[in-house]
N, C-alpha and C positions, 0 to 999 in steps of 0.2 A: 095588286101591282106586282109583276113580276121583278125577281132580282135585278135585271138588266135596267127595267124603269129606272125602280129604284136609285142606281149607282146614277143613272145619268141625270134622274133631276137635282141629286143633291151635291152633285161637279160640275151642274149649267150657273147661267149669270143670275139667277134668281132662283140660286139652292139654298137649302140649309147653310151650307157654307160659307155661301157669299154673304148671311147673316151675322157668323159667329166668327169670321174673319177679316179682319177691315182692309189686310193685303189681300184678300184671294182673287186671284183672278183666272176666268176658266180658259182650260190649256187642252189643246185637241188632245195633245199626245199623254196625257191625262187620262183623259176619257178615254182613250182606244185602250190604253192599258189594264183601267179599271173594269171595262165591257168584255175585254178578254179571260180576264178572273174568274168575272162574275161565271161566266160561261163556263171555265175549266172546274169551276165550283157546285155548280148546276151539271153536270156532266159528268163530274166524280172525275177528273182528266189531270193528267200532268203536264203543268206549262210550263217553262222556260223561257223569260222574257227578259229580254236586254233594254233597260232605259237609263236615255242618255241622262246627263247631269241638269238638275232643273226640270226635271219633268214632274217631277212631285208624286214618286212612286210610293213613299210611306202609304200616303194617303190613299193612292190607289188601292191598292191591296189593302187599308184595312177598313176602309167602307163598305166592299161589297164581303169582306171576311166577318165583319161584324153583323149586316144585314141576315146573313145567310141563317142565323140560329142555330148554329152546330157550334159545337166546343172548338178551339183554333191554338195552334200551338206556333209563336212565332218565336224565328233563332234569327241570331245576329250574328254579323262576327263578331263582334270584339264586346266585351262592357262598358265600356262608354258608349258603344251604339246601343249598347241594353237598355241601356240608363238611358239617354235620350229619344228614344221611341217609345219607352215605359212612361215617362215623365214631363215628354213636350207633344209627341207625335199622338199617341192613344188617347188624351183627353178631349184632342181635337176630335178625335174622327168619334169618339163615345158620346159625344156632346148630339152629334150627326144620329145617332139611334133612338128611337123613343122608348124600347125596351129598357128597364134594370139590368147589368153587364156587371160579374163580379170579374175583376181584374185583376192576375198576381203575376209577381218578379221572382224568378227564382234563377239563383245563380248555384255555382261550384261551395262544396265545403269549405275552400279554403279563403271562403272569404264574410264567412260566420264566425263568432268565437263560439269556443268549446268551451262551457261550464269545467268538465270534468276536468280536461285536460288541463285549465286554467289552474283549477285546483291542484293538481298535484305538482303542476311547475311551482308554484307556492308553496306548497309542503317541503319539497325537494331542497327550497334555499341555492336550488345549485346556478347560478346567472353568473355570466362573463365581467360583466360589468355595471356598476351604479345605476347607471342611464337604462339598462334593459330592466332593472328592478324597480325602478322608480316609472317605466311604461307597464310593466306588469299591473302594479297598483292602479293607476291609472286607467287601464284595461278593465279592471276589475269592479272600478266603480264606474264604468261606463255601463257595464254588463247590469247593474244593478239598476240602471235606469232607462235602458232601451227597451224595444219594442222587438226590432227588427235583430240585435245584436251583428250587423256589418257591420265590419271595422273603417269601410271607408267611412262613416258614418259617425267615428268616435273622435274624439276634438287630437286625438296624436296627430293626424296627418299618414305618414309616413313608418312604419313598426319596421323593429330593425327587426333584419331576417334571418337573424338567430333565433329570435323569442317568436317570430310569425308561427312555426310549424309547431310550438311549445301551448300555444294557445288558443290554436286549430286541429280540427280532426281531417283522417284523409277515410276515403271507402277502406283501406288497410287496416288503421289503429281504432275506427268506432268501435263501441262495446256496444251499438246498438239497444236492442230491449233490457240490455244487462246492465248496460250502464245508471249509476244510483240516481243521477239527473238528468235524464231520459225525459220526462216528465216535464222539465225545461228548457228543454232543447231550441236552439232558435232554428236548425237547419231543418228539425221536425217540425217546426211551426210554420217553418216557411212551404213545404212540401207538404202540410194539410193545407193551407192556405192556396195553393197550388191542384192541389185535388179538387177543391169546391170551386175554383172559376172558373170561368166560359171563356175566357181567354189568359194564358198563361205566356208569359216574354219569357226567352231563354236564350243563351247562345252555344252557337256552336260545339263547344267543349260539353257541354253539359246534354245537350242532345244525342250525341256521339258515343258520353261516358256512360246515356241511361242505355243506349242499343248492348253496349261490351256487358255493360251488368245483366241486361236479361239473358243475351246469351251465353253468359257463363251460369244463367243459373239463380242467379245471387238474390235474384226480386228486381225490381225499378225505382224508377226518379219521379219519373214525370208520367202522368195519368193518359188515359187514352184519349183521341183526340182526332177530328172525321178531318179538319182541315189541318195540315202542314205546311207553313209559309217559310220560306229558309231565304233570308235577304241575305248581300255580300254572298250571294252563291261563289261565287270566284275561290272563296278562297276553301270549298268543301274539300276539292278532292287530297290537299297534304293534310287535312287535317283528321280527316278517315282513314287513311294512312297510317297517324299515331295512333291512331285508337282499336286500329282493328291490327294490330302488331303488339309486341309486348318489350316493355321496356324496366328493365333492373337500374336505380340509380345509387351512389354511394350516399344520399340522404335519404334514403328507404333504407337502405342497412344500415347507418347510423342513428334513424330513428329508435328503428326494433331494438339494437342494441342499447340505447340510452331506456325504452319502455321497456325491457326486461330487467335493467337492475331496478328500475323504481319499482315495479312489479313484483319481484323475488324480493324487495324488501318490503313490502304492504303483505304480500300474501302467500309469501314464503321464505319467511326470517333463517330458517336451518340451512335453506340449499341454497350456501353460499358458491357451490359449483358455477351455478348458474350467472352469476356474475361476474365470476371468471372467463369462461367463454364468454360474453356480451365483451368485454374489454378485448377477449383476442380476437373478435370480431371486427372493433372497432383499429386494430392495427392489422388484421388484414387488408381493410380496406386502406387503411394509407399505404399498405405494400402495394397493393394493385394502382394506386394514383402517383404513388412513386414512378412504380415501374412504365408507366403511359408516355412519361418524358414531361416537357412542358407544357406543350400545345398539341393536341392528337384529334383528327377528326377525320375516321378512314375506315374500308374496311376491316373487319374484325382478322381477317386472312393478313392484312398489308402490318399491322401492329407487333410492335415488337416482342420475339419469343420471350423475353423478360415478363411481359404483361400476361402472356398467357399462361405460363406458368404462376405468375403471384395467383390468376385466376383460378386455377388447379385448387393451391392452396385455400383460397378463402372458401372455396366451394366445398373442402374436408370443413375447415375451421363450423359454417355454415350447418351441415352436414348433422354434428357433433351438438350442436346448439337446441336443432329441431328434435333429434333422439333425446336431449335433456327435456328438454321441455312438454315431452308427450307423456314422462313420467310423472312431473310438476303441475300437468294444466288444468287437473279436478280440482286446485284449490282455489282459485279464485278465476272469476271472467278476465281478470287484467292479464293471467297468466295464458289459461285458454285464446284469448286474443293474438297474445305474441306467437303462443305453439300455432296458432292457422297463419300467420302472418309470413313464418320462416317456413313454413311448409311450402307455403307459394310463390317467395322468393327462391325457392332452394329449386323450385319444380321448373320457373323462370331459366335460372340461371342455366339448368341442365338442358334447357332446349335451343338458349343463345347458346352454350356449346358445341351440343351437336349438329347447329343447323349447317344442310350441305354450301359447301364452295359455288356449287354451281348453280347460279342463279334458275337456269330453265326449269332444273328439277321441281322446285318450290314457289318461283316468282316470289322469292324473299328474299334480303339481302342482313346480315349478323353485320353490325357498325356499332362504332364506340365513338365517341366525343365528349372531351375534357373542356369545364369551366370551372375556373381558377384553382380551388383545391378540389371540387368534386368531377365528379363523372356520371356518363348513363350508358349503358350497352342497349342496343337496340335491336330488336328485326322487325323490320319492318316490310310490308307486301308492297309487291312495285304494282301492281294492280286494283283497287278496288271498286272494280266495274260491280262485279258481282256479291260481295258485301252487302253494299251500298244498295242493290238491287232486291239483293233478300231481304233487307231490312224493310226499306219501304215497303216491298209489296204485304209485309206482314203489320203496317201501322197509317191507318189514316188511311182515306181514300180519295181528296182533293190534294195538289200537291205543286204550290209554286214554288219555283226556284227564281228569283232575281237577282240582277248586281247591272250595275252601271257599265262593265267587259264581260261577255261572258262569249264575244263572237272573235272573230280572225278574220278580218276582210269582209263580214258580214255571214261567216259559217259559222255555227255552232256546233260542228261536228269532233270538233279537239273535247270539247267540256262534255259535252251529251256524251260521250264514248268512255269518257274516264269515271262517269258516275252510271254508267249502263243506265242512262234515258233515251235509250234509242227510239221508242215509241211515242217520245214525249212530243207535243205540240211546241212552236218556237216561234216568237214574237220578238222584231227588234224596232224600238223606237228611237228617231232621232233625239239628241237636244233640241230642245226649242232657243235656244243661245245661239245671237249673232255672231257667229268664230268671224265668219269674212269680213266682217266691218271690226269686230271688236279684241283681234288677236293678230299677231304675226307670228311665224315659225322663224326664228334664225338660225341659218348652219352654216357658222364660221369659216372661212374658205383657207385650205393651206394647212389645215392640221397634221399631225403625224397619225399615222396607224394607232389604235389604240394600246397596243401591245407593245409597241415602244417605249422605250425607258424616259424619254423628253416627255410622254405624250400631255402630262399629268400640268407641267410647267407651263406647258404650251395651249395645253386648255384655259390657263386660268391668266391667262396672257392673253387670250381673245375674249375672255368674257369681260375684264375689266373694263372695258368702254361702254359694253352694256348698264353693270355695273351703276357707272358713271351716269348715263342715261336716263334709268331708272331711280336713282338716288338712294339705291339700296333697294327696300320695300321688297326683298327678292327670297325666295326659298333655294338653297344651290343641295341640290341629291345628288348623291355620288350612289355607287356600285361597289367600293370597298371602304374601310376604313381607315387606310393606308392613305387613298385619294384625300379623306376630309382631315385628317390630320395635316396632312400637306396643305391643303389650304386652308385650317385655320392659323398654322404657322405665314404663310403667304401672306394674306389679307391685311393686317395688320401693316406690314411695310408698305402696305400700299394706301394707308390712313383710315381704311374702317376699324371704328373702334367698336361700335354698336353691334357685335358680333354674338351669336347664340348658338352655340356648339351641340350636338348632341352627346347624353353620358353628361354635364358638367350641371345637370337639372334635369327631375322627370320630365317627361313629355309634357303633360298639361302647364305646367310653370315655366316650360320656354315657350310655349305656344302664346300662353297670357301674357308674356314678357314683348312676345313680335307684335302681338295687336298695339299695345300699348306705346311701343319706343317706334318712333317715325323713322324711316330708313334703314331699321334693322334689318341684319344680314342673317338669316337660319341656315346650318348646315347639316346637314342628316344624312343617315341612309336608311336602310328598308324599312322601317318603323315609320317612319315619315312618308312613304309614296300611298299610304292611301289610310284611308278613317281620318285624315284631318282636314278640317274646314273653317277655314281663312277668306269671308267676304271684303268687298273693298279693296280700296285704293292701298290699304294696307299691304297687302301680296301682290305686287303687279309684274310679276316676274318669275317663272321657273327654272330652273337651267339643270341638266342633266347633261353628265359627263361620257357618259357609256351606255349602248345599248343593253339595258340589263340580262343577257343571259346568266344562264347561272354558272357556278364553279365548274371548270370542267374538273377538279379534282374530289365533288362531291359525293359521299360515294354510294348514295340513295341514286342520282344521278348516272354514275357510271355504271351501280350494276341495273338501270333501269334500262339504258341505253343498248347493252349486253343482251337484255332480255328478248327488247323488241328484235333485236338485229336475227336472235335466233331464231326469229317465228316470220323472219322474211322480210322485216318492216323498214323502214328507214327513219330512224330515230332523230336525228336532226330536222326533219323537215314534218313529221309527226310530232315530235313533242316538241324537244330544244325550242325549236322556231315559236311556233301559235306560243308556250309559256313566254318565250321574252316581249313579244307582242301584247300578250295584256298585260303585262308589268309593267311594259312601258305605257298604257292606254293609264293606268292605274295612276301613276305620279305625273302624265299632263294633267288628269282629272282633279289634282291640286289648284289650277292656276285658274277656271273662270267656276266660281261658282254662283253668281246672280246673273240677273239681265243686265247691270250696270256695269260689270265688270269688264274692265280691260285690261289686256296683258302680253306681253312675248314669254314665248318658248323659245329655251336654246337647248340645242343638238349638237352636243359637240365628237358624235361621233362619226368621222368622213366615211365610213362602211354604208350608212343610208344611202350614200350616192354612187358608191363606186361596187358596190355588189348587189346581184341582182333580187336577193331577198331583201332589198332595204327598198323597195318600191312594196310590201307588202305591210312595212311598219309604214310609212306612209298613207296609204288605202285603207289604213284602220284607224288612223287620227281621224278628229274632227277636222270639217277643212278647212284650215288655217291656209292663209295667204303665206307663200316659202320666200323666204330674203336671206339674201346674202352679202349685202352691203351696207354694212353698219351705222353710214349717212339715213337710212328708211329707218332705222331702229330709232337712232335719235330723231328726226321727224314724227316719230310715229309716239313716242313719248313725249317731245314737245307738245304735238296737238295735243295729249290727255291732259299737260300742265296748263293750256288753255282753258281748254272745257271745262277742268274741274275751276279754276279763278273767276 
């Protein structure tokens, strides 16, 4: 039986699946998906395939991936979608094979403990406080009884992120084969564990971080592998981006410097030098986060000459550190580590220095952005067509790329262009979700501009009837944080108490809090428009304050803008536009996720209708019935408080 069979007898009404799934029920848009795979898979081809919400794309892609008997490497975005396709999605579709399938998870370093590293934070005595000493131990005796050694996995919860990077290795600080507990390692266990399977779950960071390591050289992560499944495509092209750019942070220089005094004193007690520079390291860098200001998040060129110059200095300070330590690094591997570490930061910093003003030269952009005491200097490429391009053609030879947006009005020509898939095959499936019967759009009529100083007041001045309507049950995304801080100061006097703010609880514990509390009001912004999934009458309500473009004062952004404009292009209607269009596809895709579900969307920004790119944000929603008279809103949730009674 041919692949293609295959896929479709075991996604018909009397598959495999309709055996081992007492919901399943077969969905064309399913099947065309899954038969397209199959085919891009059998064909050795790159597809790009847009499915809408409710089409049950896990599944697609990993039956006929599984089928195929070729090794397979899937990336997600985020770790929670790791976790849940490793843990609810793959045992389905494994169940579906008749073959033995070894299966591994493998994530990022920093979210394994470190024997070594553990150790010597225990040796050191040096902790801020009771509570990080008393998780240490605790850390310690989790490590003695796992398997897996993830800390999501250890009964803490939450590790404070002082002692997180004290207790984890990064690609910088391993000692690798030198290391004395090497031999224990959980992120080596996990990465032979990872070698021997036929399918290996990863995400994006970690896909990304094994390309930068091969081609610097370094060795790799992840083993080789004929199929490349990469779901949450949408969010490749910023994240390729980071990875194929180089980034200096002031907790990469205050690591080295903390791992060279413990170092020069394990394995070089005389050369107290050495930990002298490590200290005027670690007050260079509070001279350079001095000199940034408060809040800094700009070009490297717009920053003020005070930061350039502390910059100057840390990079002698730097400089002076690495000369030490080339003298020092035959004695022990802890010390050799630090001397290659500052090598490459020093080698970093010298290229964020000299890199040119002028974006065309390089199609790079030198930027800095401060968070709270620290900092990261970046450069970053405004292009990664071709990155992106060499890499694939050098791994794997079947190669999907999904997500539920990846088109603008039904082209995929913004996202194919920004990952050089020009040649790739494209496939867009509808939802199979009733929008016309089971959703309204509302867009409040009478608003102000967005950019007016009322506007913010005046939004949540129209949404309160909705609100009211809905009985809460609502997720409200904002565009700044400025906006939700406003309304969760707002809300309140207008009697919702039931309110769940973002920042005041991680994500998953507000998220468990809104299932749970009837009429809760969640407020968010970008973290919240997409990866979370809210069934039920529980969420029956979206509302979105602003078109999401981005900052125009961003400055990946402005010098990306600069770039295109120099090579002819028109940047607003090339990029700007298609990015706030699936941003915005991305946070409706919050509001219906079953067939039962029903819901309103609110728009509250007047630009949809009064400028002429707001009929293209339009044309790329699902089609939602458009109201603008608040009487159909309340109607339209009355009827749902019927049907559900």
């Amino acid at each position: 039986m041919s692949l293609l069979d295959t896929v479709d007898a075991a996604l018909g009404a009397d598959g495999v699946l309709a055996e081992k799934m007492s919901d399943f029920s077969p969905r064309a848009e399913q099947q065309a998906m899954a038969r397209a795979v199959a085919e891009a898979i059998e064909a050795d081809e790159t597809l790009v395939v847009e499915a809408g919400t409710g089409t049950g794309k896990t599944l697609a892609y990993l039956l006929p991936a599984l089928h195929a008997g070729r090794r397979v490497i899937i990336s997600t975005g985020t770790k929670t979608l790791q976790d849940q396709l490793f843990h609810r999605d793959l045992p389905v579709a494994k169940s579906a094979v008749e073959r033995p399938l070894r299966v591994a998870l493998l994530k990022g370093r920093a979210n394994y403990l470190c024997l070594h590293r553990m150790q010597m934070t225990a040796e050191s005595g040096r902790l801020e406080t009771a509570e990080m000493a008393d998780q240490l131990q605790q850390l310690m005796a989790f490590a003695g009884a796992t398997r897996s050694g993830e800390i999501s996995e250890s009964p803490l919860g939450q590790v404070d992120s002082r002692l997180l990077p004290r207790v984890t290795s990064t690609a910088d600080n391993c000692l690798g084969q030198n290391c004395p507990l090497y031999a224990d390692c959980f992120v080596m266990e996990a990465r032979r564990r990872a070698q021997e399977a036929d399918v290996v779950v990863v995400n994006h960071h970690l896909l990304l971080a094994d390309w930068a390591l091969r081609e610097s050289g370094y060795g790799d992560v992840l083993p080789a592998a004929d199929i490349y499944i990469l779901d949450e495509a949408h969010q490749l092209p910023e994240t390729a981006a980071q990875f194929f750019g180089l980034a200096v942070s002031s907790r990469q220089l205050l690591d080295l410097a903390r791992d060279v005094r413990l170092e020069q004193q394990r394995e070089a007690g005389d050369a107290a030098t050495i930990g002298d520079q490590a200290a005027s390291l670690e007050q260079a860098v509070a001279a350079l986060r001095l000199a940034m200001g408060q809040s800094l998040r700009a070009a490297w060129q717009a920053a003020p000459a005070a930061a350039r110059e502390a910059l100057e200095a840390l990079c002698e300070v730097l400089k002076g550190l690495v000369e030490s330590l080339a003298l020092q690094a035959e004695r022990g591997p802890g010390l050799e580590n630090c001397h290659r570490r500052s090598e490459q930061l020093f080698s970093n910093l010298k290229a964020f220095v000299s890199a040119p003003e002028a974006y065309a030269e390089t199609a790079r952009v030198a930027w800095v952005e401060t968070r709270g005491q620290g900092f990261a200097l970046r450069l970053t490429p405004l292009n990664v067509a071709e990155h992106f391009a060499d890499n694939r053609s050098r791994h794997g030879k079947a190669w999907i790329l999904t997500s539920a947006t990846l088109s603008v009005d039904s082209d995929f020509r913004h996202f194919t262009d920004r990952l050089g898939l020009e040649e790739a095959r494209t496939e867009r499936l509808e939802s199979p979700f009733n929008y016309r019967q089971n959703t309204r759009l509302y867009l409040p009529a009478g608003l102000p501009d967005p950019g007016q100083p009322d506007f913010t007041d005046a939004y949540l001045n129209a949404i309160a009837p909705v609100l009211a309507a809905s009985q809460g049950r609502a997720f409200l995304l904002f565009t700044s944080h400025r906006a939700l801080q406003r309304a969760a100061e707002w809300l309140p006097g207008q009697g919702w108490r039931d309110l769940l703010v973002q920042g005041d609880a991680p994500q998953s514990r507000l998220l468990e809090r809104f299932r749970r509390q009837p009429g809760a009001v969640l407020l968010g912004t970008q973290s919240f428009w997409e990866g979370v999934d809210v069934r039920g009458p529980a969420l029956s309500c979206v509302m979105i304050d602003r078109l999401p473009f981005a900052s125009p004062g961003d400055p990946v952004l402005q010098a990306r803008m600069q770039w295109m404009q120099s090579q002819g292009r028109n940047a607003f209607t090339q990029y700007q536009l298609p990015e706030a269009v699936i941003s915005l596809r991305q946070g409706v895709g919050r509001l219906i996720r079953d067939q039962a579900d029903r819901g309103v969307l609110v728009l509250g920004d007047s630009r949809i209708r009064r400028r002429p790119y707001g009929r293209l944000f339009l044309d790329s929603l699902p089609p939602m019935p458009v109201v603008e008279d608040i009487a159909e809103i309340e109607a339209f949730f009355s009827a749902q408080s019927s049907t559900s009674s």
